[in-house]
C-alpha positions in Angstrom: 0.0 0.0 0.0 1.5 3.0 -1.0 0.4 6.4 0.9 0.5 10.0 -0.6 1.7 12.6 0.8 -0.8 16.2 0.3 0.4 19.6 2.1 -2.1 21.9 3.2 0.1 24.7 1.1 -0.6 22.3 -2.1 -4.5 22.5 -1.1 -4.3 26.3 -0.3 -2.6 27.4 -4.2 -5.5 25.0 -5.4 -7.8 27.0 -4.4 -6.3 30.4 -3.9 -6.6 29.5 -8.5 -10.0 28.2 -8.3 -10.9 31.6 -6.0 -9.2 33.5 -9.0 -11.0 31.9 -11.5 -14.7 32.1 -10.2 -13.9 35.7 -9.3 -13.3 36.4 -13.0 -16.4 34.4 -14.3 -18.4 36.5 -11.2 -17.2 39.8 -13.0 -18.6 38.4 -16.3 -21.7 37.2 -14.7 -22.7 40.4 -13.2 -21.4 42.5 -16.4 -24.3 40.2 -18.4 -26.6 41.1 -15.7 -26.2 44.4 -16.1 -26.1 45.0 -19.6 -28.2 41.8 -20.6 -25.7 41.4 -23.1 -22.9 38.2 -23.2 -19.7 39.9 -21.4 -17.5 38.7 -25.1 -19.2 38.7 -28.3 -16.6 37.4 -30.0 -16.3 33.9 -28.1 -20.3 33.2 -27.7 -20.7 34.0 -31.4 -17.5 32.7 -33.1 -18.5 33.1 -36.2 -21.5 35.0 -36.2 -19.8 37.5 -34.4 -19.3 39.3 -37.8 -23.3 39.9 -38.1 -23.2 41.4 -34.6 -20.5 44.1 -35.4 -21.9 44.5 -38.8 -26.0 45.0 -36.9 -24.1 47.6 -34.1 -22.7 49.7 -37.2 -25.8 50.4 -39.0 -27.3 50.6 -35.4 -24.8 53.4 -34.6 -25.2 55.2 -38.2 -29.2 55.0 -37.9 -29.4 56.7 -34.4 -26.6 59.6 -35.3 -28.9 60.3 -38.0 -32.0 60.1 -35.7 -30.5 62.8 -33.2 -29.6 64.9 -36.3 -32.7 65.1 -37.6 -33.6 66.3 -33.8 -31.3 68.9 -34.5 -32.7 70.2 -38.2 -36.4 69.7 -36.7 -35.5 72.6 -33.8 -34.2 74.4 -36.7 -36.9 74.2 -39.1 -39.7 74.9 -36.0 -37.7 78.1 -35.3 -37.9 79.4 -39.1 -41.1 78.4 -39.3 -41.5 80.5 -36.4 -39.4 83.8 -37.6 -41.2 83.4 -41.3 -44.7 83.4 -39.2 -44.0 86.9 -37.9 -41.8 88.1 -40.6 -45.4 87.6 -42.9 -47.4 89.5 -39.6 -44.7 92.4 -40.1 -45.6 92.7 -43.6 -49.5 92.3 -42.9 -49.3 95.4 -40.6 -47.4 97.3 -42.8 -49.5 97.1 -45.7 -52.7 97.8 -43.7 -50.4 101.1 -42.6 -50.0 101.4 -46.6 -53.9 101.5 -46.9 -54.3 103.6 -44.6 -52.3 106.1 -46.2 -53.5 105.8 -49.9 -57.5 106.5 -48.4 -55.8 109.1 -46.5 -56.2 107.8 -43.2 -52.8 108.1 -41.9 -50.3 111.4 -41.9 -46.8 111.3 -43.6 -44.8 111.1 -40.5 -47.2 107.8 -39.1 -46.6 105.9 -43.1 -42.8 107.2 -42.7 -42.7 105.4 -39.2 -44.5 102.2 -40.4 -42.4 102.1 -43.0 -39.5 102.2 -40.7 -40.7 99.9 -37.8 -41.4 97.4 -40.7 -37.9 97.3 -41.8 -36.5 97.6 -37.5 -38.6 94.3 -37.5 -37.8 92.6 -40.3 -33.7 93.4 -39.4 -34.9 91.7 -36.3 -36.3 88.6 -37.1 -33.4 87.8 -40.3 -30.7 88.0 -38.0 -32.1 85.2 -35.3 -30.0 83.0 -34.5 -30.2 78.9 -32.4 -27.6 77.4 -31.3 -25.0 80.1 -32.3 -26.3 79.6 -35.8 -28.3 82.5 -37.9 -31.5 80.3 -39.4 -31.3 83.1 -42.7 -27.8 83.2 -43.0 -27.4 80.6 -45.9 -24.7 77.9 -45.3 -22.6 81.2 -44.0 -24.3 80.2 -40.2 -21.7 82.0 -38.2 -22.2 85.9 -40.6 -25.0 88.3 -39.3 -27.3 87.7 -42.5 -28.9 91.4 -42.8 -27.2 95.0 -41.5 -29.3 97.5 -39.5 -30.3 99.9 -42.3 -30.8 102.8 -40.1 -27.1 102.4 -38.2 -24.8 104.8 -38.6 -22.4 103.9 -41.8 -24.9 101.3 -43.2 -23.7 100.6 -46.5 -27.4 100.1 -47.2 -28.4 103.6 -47.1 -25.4 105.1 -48.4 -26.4 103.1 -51.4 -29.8 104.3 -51.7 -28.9 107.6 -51.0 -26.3 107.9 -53.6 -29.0 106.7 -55.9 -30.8 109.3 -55.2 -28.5 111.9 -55.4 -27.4 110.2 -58.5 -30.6 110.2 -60.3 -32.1 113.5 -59.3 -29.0 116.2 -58.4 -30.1 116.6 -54.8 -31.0 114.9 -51.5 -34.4 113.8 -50.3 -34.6 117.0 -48.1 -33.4 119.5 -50.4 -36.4 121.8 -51.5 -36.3 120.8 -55.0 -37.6 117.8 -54.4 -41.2 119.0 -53.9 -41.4 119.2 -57.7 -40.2 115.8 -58.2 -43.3 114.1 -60.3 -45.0 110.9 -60.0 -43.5 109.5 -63.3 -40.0 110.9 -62.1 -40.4 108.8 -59.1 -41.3 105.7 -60.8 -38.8 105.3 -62.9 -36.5 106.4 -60.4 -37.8 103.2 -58.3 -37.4 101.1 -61.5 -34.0 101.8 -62.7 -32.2 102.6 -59.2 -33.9 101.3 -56.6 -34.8 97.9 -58.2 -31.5 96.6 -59.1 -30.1 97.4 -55.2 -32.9 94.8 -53.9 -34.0 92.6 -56.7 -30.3 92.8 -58.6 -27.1 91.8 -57.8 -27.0 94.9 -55.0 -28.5 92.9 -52.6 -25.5 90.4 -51.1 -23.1 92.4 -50.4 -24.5 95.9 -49.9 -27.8 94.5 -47.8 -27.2 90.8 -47.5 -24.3 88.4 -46.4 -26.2 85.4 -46.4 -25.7 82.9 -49.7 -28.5 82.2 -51.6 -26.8 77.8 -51.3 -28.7 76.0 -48.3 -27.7 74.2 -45.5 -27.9 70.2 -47.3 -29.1 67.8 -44.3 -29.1 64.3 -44.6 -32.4 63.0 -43.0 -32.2 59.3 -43.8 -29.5 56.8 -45.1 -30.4 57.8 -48.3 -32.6 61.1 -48.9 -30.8 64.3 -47.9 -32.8 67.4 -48.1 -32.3 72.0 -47.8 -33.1 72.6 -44.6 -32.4 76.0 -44.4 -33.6 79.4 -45.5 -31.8 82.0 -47.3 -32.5 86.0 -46.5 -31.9 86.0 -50.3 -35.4 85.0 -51.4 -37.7 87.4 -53.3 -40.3 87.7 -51.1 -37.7 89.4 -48.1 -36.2 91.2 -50.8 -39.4 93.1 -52.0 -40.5 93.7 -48.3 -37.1 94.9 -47.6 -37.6 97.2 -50.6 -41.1 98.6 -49.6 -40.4 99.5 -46.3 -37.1 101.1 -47.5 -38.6 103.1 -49.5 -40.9 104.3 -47.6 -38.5 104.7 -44.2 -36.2 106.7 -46.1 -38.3 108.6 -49.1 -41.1 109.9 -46.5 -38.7 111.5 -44.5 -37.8 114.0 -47.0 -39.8 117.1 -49.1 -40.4 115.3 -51.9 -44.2 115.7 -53.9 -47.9 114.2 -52.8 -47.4 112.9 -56.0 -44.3 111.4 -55.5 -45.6 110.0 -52.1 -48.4 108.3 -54.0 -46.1 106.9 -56.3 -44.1 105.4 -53.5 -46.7 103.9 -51.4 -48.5 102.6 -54.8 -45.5 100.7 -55.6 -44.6 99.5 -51.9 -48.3 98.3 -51.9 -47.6 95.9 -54.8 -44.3 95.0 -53.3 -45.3 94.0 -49.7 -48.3 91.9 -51.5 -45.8 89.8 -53.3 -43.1 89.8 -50.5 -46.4 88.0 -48.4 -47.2 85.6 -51.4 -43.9 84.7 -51.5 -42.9 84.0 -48.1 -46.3 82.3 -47.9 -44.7 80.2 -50.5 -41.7 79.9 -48.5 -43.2 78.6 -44.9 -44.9 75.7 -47.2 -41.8 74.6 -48.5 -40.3 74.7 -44.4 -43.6 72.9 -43.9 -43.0 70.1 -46.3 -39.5 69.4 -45.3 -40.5 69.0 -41.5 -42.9 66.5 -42.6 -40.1 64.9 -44.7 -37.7 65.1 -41.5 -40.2 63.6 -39.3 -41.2 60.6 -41.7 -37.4 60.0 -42.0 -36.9 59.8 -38.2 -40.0 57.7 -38.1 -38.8 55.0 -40.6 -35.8 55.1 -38.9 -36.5 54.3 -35.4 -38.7 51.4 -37.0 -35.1 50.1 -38.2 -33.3 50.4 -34.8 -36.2 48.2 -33.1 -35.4 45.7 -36.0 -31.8 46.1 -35.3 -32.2 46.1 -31.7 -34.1 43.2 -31.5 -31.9 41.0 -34.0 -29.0 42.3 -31.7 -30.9 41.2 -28.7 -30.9 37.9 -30.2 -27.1 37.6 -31.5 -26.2 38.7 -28.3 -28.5 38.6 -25.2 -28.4 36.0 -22.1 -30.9 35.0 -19.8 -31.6 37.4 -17.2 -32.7 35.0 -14.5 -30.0 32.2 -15.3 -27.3 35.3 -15.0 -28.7 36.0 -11.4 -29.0 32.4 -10.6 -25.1 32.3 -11.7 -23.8 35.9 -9.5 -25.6 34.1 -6.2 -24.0 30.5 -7.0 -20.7 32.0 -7.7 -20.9 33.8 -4.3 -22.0 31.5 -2.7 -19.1 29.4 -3.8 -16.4 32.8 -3.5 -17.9 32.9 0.0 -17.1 29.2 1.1 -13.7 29.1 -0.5 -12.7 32.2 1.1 -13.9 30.3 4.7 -11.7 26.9 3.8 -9.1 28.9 2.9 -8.8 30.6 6.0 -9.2 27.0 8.4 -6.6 25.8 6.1 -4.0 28.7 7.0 -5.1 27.5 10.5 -3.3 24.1 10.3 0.3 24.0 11.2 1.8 20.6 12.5 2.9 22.8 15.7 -0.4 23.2 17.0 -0.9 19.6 16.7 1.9 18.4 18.3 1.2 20.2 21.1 
């Protein structure tokens, strides 16, 4: 019979390994728990672990695109917002116009419509979210419109050059009570036209570019979702109220007062057609947003739940596993320390 020997060191490494061991598969254990996920993809899957990576990438792609679109949504709601009281401005304004041709209104009260129309308007152009003007164009970080009645704007120094230009004298220069109506419109026509509705607009009264901000809103739509102060309908309002700020507070004629507000009438009609036109097409691209984030999140349930399936465990079994490997941490942790107790010195004495 042969008898052998077993030190309680030998026993003690044994299970100081086993301690180590069950201590790592507790960490894995309790990280499954958590994220209800198996703690390496790569060795449950093997193969399949490809599909996983490959599911968590257009995952990944789908939701950056989701919060983007959260982004260009807040955007669009606050144009929406600025072209809604940029079309009220023009709606008071020409009821101030009306007023003026029935003979309702003085000179000075048309003059200050005119003027708290365009104050307004500067207003509303230059809003910006998020550090970002909405009307500047793809140029987000420029101012997209100058104060016209600040001192140095370029603006009016250009439409008061015109003037001077096309008539020999200033608005307030007596002579310009005999200026006539047909003088006046044609003055409009060739001069004061081409600085609003020509190529005197960027530069002299606009910084913003007439290209849009580009979003993309899905995988594969992308969309403008942006608004330029360049469209025609700001331009004409800009021009009405312009003219009649900055004419009206002269000497010119009656006649040439009629001529003014007549054509600043037609103006401010169009300027509300068109950015009637304008707040439809920021209507429809919301609506395209929001169907785009909608058929999106439809693919990250897919995505999730084909993830879920790759990659989840078993809630209750994980649970079940953190209190039997406790349990069995726990115990080890008690031998070890009775073992550490032995020494052949307490027994021989």
């Amino acid at each position: 019979m042969k008898a052998t020997a077993v030190s309680s060191a030998a026993i003690s490494n044994a299970m100081r390994y086993q301690q180590m061991r069950m201590q790592s598969d507790l960490v894995k254990a309790t990280k499954e728990s958590t994220t209800g996920k198996v703690a390496d993809v790569g060795l449950a899957l093997g193969g399949r672990t490809t599909q996983a990576v490959t599911f968590q990438r257009d995952l990944d792609r789908l939701n950056g695109i989701i919060d983007s679109n959260a982004l260009v949504a807040a955007r669009l709601t606050s144009t929406q917002d600025a072209l809604g009281q940029l079309s009220d401005v023009a709606q008071n304004f020409l009821s101030a116009l009306t007023s003026a041709v029935s003979g309702d209104s003085s000179t000075s009260i048309t003059q200050q419509a005119g003027a708290s129309a365009l104050q307004q308007m500067t207003g509303i152009l230059n809003t910006s979210v998020n550090g970002e003007y909405l009307f500047a164009g793809t140029n987000t970080d420029v101012k997209p419109v100058d104060d016209f009645t600040a001192a140095g704007s370029p603006a009016k120094a250009a439409f008061d050059a015109s003037f001077v230009a096309y008539f020999g004298f200033t608005q307030s220069d007596p002579a310009a009570a005999n200026i006539t109506a047909a003088q006046m419109d044609d003055f409009i026509t060739t001069s004061v036209e081409p600085q609003f509705l020509g190529s005197g607009w960027q530069g002299t009264w606009s910084n913003a570019t007439d290209e849009q901000i580009t979003s993309r809103i899905a995988l594969n739509e992308t969309t403008q979702t942006s608004v330029s102060a360049n469209e025609d309908g700001i331009r004409k309002l800009a021009m009405a109220a312009a003219m009649v700020a900055n004419l009206f507070s002269g000497n010119i004629s009656d006649a040439a007062k009629n001529t003014v507000v007549g054509r600043a009438q037609t103006l401010v009609g169009e300027a509300i057609g068109g950015i009637v036109q304008v707040r439809s097409e920021v209507g429809l691209t919301q609506k395209r947003v929001s169907d785009a984030s909608d058929r999106m999140k439809t693919q990250v349930d897919l995505f999730e739940k084909h993830i879920i399936d790759l990659e989840g465990v078993d809630p209750a079994e994980a649970a079940t596993r953190i209190a039997d490997l406790t349990q069995h941490i726990e115990t080890s942790f008690a031998l070890t320390a009775r073992l550490q107790q032995l020494s052949l010195l307490n027994y021989l004495t």
